[in-house]
N, C-alpha and C positions, 0 to 999 in steps of 0.2 A: 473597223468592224465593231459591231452593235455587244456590248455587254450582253448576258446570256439572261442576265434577270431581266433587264430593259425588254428586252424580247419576248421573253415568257409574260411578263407584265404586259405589253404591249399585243400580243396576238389577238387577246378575244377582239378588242375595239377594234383594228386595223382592219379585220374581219367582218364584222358587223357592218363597218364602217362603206366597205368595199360591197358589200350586200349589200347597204341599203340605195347603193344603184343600179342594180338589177342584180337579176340569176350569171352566178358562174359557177366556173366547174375548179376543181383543184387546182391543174398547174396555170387556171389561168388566174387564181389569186397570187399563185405562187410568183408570176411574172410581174403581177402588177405590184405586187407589196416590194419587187426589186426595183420595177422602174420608181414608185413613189420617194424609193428613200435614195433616189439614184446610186441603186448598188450598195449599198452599204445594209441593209438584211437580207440575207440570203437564206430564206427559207428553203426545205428537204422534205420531200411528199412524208416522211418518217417523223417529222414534226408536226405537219400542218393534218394531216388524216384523223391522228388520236384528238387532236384540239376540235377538229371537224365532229366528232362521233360524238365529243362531249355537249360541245354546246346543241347538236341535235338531241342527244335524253334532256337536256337541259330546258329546252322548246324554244331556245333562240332562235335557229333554223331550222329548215324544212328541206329531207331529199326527196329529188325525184329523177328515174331513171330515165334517160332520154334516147331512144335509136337514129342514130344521125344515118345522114343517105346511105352512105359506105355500107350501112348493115351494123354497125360499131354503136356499143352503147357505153352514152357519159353518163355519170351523177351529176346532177346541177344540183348547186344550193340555194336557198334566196332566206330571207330573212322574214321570221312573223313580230305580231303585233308586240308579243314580250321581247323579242331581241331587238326591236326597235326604240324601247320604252330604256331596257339595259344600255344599249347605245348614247340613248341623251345623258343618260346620267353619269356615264364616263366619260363622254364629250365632257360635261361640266369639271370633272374632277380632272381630266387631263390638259383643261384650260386653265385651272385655277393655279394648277404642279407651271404651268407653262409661265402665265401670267408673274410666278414668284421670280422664275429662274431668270426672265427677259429683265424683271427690276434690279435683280441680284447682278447678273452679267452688263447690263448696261448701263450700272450706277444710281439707277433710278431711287435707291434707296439710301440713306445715310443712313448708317448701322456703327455701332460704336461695340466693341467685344472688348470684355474683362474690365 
């Protein structure tokens, strides 16, 4: 199970990320951010909604209400031109955390302490 800061640090990109290949609707980030980390984040519509409202005043995303056949309406979200721009640039930053840990954990680095 995923540390709760990891998570909380991790939502906006995961998000955006998952946006920026097409429109979805809540539980269906909700599923894919499960399958992605195979089970090991388990996001709760009580988590993911408030994060959802913020980055729409934020203008990363975009809602809109959808009536599917049934008569039933979803919210989709998709991603604008600023939460794509926020995107690349924690892509970078989350590549660069990755890049240290992959040298650190695989010895790639001689490091000498004290």
């Amino acid at each position: 199970m995923a540390h709760k800061s990891l998570v909380a640090a991790s939502t906006k990109p995961l998000v955006l990320s998952i946006l920026s290949h097409g429109k979805s609707y809540g539980y269906q980030i909700i599923k894919k951010v499960e399958e992605l980390s195979n089970g090991e984040l388990n996001w709760t519509d009580a988590m993911l909604y408030p994060v959802l409202h913020r980055m729409e005043k934020e203008g990363l995303i975009v809602a809109e209400w959808v009536v599917l056949d049934n008569g039933r309406k979803r919210k989709y979200y998709a991603i604008t031109e600023l939460g794509k721009q926020e995107r690349e640039a924690s892509k970078a930053q989350w590549m660069n955390v990755n890049a240290a840990f992959n040298a650190l954990w695989n010895g790639d680095l001689n490091i000498e302490l004290g």
